[in-house]
N, C-alpha and C positions, 0 to 999 in steps of 0.2 A: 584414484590415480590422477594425479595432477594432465594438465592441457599440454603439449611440447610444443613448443615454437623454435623453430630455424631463423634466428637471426643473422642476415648476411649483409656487413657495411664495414667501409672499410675503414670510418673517420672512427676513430677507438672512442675518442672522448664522447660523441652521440651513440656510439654503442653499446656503451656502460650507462651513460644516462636511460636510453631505451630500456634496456636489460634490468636496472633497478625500478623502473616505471613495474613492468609488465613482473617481475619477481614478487614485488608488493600488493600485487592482485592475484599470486597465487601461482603463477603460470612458472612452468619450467623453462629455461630460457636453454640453447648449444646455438654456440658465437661463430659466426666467420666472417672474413676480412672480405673475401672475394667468390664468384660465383664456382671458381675450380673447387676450392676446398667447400664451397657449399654443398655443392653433388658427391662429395663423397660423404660429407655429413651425412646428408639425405639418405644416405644407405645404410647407414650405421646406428641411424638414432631414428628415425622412422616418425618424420614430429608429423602434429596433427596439422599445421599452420606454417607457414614459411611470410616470414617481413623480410623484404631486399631491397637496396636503395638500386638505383638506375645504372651510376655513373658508378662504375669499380677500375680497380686496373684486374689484370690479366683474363676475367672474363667479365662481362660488365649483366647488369640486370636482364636486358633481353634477351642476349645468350644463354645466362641460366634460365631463365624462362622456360625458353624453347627446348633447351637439353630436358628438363625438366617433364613438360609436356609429349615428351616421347616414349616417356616409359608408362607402357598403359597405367602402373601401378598407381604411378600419380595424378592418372588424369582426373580426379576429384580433389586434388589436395588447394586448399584456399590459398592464394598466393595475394599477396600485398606488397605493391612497389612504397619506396620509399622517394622524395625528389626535392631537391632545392624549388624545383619551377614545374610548374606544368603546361608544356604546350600539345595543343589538340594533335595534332600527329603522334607525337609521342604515346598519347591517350590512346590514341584509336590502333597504333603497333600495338601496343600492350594489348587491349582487350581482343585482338584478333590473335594473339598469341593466348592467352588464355588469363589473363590479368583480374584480380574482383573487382579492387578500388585502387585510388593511389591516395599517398599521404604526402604532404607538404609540409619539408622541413621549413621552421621548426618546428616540432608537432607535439601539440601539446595532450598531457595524459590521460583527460576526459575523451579527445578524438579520438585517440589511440586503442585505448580499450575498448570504447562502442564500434571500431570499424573493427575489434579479432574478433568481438563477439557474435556483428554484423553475418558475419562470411563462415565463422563455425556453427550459426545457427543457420545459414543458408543447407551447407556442406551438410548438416546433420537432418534437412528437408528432404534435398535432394537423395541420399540413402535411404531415409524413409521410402521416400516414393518408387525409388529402383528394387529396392528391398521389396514394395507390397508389390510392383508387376513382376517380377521373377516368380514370387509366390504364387502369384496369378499364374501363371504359366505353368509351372512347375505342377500345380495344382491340377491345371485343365489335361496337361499328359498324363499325369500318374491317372489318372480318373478314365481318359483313354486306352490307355494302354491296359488298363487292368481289367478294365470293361470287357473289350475287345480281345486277349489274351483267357480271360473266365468265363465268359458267355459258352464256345465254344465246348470249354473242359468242363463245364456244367452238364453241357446239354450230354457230349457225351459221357458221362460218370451215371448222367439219369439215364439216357438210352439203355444203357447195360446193364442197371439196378432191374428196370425193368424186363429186360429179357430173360435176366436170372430170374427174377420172381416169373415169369410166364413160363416157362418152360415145362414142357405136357399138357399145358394148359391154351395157350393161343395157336391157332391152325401155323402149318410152315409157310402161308403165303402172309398172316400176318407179322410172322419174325422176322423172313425177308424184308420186310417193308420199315421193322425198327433196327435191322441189320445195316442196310442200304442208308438209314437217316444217322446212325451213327459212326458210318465210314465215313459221311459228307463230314460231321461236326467234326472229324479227326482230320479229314484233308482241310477245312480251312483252319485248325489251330495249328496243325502242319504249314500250310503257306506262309501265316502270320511270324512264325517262327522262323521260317526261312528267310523272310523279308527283312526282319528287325537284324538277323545275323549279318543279311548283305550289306544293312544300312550303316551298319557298323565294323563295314571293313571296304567300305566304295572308296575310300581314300589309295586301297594299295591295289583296286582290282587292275588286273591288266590286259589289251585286248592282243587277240590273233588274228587281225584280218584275211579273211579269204575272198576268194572270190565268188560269188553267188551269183550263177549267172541267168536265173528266173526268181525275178521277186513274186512273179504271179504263182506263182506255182508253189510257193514257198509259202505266201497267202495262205490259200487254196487246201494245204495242208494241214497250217491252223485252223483255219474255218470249219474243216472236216472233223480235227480231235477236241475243238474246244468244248468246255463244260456248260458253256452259254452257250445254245443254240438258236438260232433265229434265221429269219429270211436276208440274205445279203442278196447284192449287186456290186459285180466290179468290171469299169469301164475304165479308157482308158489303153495303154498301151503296155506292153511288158518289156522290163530293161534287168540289167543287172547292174549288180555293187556288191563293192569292196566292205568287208562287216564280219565282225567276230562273231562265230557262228551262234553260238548261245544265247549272246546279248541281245542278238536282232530277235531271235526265237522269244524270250523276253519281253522284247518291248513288244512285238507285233501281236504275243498272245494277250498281253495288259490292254493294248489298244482294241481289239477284238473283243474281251471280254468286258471292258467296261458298254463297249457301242453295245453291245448285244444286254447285258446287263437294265440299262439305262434310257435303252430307245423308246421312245412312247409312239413310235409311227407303223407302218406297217413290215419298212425292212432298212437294212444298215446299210451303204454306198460307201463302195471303197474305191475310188478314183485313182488311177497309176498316171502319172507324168514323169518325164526324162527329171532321175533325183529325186521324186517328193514321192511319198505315199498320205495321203489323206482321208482318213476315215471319219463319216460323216452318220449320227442318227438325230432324229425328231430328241426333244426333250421338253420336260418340265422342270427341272432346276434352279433355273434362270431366268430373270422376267425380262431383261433387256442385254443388249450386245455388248459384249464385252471379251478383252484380253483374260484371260484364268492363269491365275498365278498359279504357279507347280511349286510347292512347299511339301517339306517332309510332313507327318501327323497332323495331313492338313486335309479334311473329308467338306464336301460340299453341303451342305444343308444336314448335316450331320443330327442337328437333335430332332429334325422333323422327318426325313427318313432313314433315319436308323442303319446308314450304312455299314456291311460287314468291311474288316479286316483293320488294319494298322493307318490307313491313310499313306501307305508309301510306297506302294506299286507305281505310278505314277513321276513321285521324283525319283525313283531308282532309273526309270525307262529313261528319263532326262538326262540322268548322270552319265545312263550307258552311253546313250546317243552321244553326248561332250565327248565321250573318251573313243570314238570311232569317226569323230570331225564331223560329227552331224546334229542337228538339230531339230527338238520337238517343241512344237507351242499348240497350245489348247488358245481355241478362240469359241465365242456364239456370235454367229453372224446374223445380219439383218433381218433373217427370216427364222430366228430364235434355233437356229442347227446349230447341236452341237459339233464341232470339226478337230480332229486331233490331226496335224499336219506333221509330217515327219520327212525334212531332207536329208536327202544323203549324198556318201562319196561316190562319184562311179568312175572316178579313176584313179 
């Protein structure tokens, strides 16, 4: 399949010269006078390359430019101005609009073919390279996600293999004990499941703010049903806020079950302030202080400890918090704590 170029100039007789240049080396040429009819070109013939002179009437080169660089579609497409003169302002609009090179009429045939080939061998780099980190990506989730989605469905399919083959045969306090490990394996590919559904519909979730008028106590309740148990401490002062009742249940059990999870100290600090809640453990994740970015399928030190689930408990708690006017950020502060800070609305 031949190369398509969008020629757009409005002087006929250089664009017949141009168009038998570039014909004679193969190239497909679709002709326009001016940059209105070029953008509709654009849509119709889909070329690999666009050559534009500057100066048009009714839309001129940096206007189609710009038009041009608006539709994501084309934001790789090589663009080449064409110009009687070249003044460095003009250069430097251009290249901040998204320009490759510029050509100076008259422009002779040898320049002309090594600057489309310049900029389509560039364009054809630049794909490579987008092309191998998508795959990169694309690659490290699927490999996540399947991990994390079969680990789970393994271990429970083995748990029940073997109950069935033991049966009359292992005492009932040892069944209990592969009964109880394969409810666990089924509540976390149960959660995992429920996480990936939420993450895939937080675009249309919607809150019902109520009024909660003891965060402590609300705490206090988590701390008591969570599945990670550990020693806490909560100082501080007790307030209430406004929060869709679920979403805070949500976030406050994710913040809870990660400190408990993840503490390497003796016990978890959960700190109340007028608005904020701040929950604080000891860690080893981290070697120096730092801001923690919140990313979807994004786990901490993931291939060294083997963390369970999807990696999106976390930005879900985020997204809830945004859609209830509140705000969570993960930090390690100077004394290596980890601290999950949570403000909120209280009116």
């Amino acid at each position: 399949m031949k190369i398509k170029i969008l020629l757009v100039e409005d002087e006929l007789e250089l664009r017949e010269n141009i168009k038998d240049i570039l014909e004679i080396h193969d190239f497909e040429v679709v002709e326009a006078d001016n940059g209105k009819v070029g953008l509709q070109l654009l849509e119709n013939h889909n070329p690999d390359i666009v050559i534009s002179d500057v100066m048009m009437p009714v839309m001129d080169g940096f206007e189609f430019l710009n038009a041009v660089r608006k539709n994501d579609q084309y934001i790789n497409l090589p663009f080449l101005f064409l110009t009687a003169k070249v003044e460095k302002d003009d250069v430097r609009k251009g290249m901040e609009t998204g320009a490759e090179d510029y050509l100076t009429k008259p422009i002779q045939a040898k320049d002309l073919i090594n600057a489309v080939n310049t900029s389509l061998n560039k364009k054809w780099n630049r794909d490579m390279w987008l092309q191998h980190k998508v795959e990169e990506v694309l690659a490290e989730e699927r490999k996540v996600k399947y991990h994390e989605l079969r680990t789970p469905l393994f271990g429970l399919n083995s748990l029940l293999q073997i109950i069935k083959d033991s049966l009359g045969v292992l005492s009932e306090e040892h069944l209990m004990e592969l009964l109880n490990k394969a409810i666990a394996a089924g509540d976390r590919l149960n959660i995992s499941l429920l996480n990936l559904a939420r993450f895939q519909t937080i675009e249309n979730v919607r809150t019902e703010r109520i009024w909660l008028p003891s965060v402590k106590e609300f705490l206090i309740r988590i701390l008591d049903s969570s599945t990670s148990k550990g020693r806490y401490r909560i100082t501080g002062l007790d307030f209430g806020c406004w929060f869709d009742y679920k979403q805070f249940e949500f976030i406050t059990e994710e913040l809870i079950t990660n400190s408990f999870k993840f503490n390497s100290g003796d016990y978890v600090v959960i700190e109340l302030k007028k608005q904020m809640i701040k929950v604080c453990n000891q860690q080893n994740l981290f070697e120096v202080p730092q801001k923690v970015e919140i990313k979807a399928f994004s786990q901490i030190n993931r291939r060294y400890f083997e963390q369970q689930g999807l990696g999106l408990g976390l930005y879900l708690a985020f997204e809830y918090a945004k859609k209830n006017q509140a705000n969570l950020s993960i930090t390690v502060d100077q004394q290596m704590v980890f601290c999950a800070e949570l403000t909120l609305l209280t009116e």
